[in-house]
C-alpha positions as CSV (number, residue, x, y, z in Angstrom):
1,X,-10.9,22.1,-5.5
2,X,-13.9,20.4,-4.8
3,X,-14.9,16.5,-3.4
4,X,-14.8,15.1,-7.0
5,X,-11.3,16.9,-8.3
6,X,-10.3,15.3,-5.0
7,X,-10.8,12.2,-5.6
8,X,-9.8,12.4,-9.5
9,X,-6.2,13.6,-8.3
10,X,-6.3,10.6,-5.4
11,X,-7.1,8.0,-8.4
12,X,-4.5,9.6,-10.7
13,X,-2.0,9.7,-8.1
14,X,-2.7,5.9,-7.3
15,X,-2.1,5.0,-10.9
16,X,1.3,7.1,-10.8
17,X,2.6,5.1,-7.5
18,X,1.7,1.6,-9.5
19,X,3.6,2.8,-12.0
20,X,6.6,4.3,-10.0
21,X,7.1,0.8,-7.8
22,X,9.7,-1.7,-9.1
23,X,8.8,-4.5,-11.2
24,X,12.7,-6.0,-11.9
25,X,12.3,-9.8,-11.5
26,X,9.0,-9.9,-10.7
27,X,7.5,-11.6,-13.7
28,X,3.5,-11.4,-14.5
29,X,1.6,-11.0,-11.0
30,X,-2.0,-12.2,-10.4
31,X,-4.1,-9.1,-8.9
32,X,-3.4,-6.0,-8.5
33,X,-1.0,-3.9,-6.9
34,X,-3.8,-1.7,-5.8
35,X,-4.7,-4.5,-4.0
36,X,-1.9,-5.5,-2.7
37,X,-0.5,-1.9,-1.0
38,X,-4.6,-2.0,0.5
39,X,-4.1,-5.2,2.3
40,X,-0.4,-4.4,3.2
41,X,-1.6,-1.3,5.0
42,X,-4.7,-2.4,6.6
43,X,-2.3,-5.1,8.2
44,X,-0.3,-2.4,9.1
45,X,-3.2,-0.3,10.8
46,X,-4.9,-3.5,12.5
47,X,-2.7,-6.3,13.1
48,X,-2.8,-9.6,13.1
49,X,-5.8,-10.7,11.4
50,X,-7.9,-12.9,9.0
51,X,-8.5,-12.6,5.3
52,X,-12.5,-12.4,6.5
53,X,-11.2,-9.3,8.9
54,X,-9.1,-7.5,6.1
55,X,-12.6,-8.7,4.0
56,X,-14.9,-6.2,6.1
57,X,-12.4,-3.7,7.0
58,X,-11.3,-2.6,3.3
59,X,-14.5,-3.5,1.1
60,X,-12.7,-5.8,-1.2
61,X,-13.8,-9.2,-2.3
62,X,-12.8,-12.0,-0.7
63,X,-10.7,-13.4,-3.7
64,X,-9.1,-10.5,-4.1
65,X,-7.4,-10.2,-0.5
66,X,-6.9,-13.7,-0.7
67,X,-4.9,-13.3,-3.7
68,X,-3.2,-10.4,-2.3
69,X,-2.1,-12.4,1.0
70,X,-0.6,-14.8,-0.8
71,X,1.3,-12.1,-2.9
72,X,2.6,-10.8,0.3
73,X,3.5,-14.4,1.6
74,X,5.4,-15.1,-1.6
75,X,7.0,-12.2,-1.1
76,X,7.8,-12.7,2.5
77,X,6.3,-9.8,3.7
78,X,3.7,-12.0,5.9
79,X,3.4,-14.8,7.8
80,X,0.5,-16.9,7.5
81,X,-1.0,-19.8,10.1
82,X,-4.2,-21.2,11.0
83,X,-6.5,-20.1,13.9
84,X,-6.2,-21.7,16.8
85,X,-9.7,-21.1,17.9
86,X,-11.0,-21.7,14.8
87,X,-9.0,-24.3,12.1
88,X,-10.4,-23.3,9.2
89,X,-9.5,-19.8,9.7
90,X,-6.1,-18.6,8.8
91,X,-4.4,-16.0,10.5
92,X,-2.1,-13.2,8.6
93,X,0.2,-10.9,10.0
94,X,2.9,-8.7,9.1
95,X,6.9,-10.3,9.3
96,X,9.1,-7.9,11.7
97,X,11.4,-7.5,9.5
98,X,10.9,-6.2,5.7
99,X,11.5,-8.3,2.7
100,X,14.1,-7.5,0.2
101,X,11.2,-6.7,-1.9
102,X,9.4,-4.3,0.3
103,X,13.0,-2.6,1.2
104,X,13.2,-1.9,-2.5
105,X,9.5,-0.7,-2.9
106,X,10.4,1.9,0.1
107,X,13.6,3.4,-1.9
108,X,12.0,3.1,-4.8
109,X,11.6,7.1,-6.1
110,X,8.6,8.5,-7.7
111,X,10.6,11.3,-9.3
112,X,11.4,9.9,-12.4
113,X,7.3,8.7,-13.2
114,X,6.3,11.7,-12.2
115,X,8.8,13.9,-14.4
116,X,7.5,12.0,-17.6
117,X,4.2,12.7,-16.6
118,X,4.4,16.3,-16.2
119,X,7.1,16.3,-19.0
120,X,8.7,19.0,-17.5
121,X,11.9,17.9,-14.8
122,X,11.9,21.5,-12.5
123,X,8.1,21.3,-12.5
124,X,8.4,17.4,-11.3
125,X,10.6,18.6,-8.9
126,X,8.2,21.2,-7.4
127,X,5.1,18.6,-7.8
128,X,7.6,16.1,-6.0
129,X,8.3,18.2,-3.2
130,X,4.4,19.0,-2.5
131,X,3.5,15.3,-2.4
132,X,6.1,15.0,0.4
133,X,5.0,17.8,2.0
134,X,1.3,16.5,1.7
135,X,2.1,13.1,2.7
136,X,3.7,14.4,5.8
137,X,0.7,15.9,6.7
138,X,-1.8,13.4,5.9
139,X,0.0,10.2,5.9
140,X,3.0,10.7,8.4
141,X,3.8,8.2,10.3
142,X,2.6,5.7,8.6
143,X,5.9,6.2,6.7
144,X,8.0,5.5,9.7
145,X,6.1,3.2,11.8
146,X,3.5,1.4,9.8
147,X,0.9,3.0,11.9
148,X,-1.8,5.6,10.5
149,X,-1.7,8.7,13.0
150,X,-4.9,9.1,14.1
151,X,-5.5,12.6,15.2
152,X,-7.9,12.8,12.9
153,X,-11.3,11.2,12.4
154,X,-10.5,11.5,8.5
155,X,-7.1,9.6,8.8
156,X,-7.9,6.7,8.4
């Protein structure tokens, strides 16, 4: 496999995960989840911080994380308030506890988008147990803690 089958099978796979989240009751959303789960998880790696922060960190427009935070706020996922040191600022951060919505996004299962994808259940199966073993690897404790491991200058 080289760089660019890489990152063919990383833009698949992110197109597979939208699909696979839960979308009962949630009604047309503006943005994208993409989006969304990239601003969720740089809060996650950094903290506390402003949409100008998330802004630099990730790349994205300004619009877009800005639709993205209040996504998350509606969900109640984040808490929002201003800066102190600087009014027109607003600071974000994650809520200790998970929504409803995020508790259903975490046990949500991927085995059922990825079985119609591959059309063939045992071969999902195998495919499924790869990703976790992949994930494990590279994403770790992100899963538990919310935190990217670090070991790695490429972790990140």
């Amino acid at each position: 496999m080289n760089g660019v089958e890489l990152f063919l099978l990383g833009r698949t796979l992110m197109k597979l995960g939208e699909d696979a989240l839960p979308t009962e009751g949630l009604g047309p959303q503006p943005g994208s989840t993409r989006t969304v789960l990239i601003v969720l998880v740089d809060l996650a790696e950094h903290g506390e911080s402003s949409v100008g922060d998330i802004v630099k960190r990730t790349g994205l427009p300004q619009s877009q994380v800005s639709t993205a935070v209040a996504r998350l706020r509606e969900a109640e996922r984040v808490d929002t308030e201003p800066d102190p040191a600087d009014r027109r600022r607003t600071r974000i951060r994650l809520r200790a506890e998970p929504s409803p919505r995020a508790v259903a996004v975490a046990e949500s299962s991927i085995d059922a988008t990825i079985a119609e994808a591959l059309g063939d259940e045992n071969e999902a199966k195998a495919v499924v147990a790869s990703l976790e073993s992949l994930a494990a690897c590279l994403v770790g404790p992100i899963r538990q803690t919310g935190r990217r491991d670090h070991r790695s200058p490429n972790a990140g």
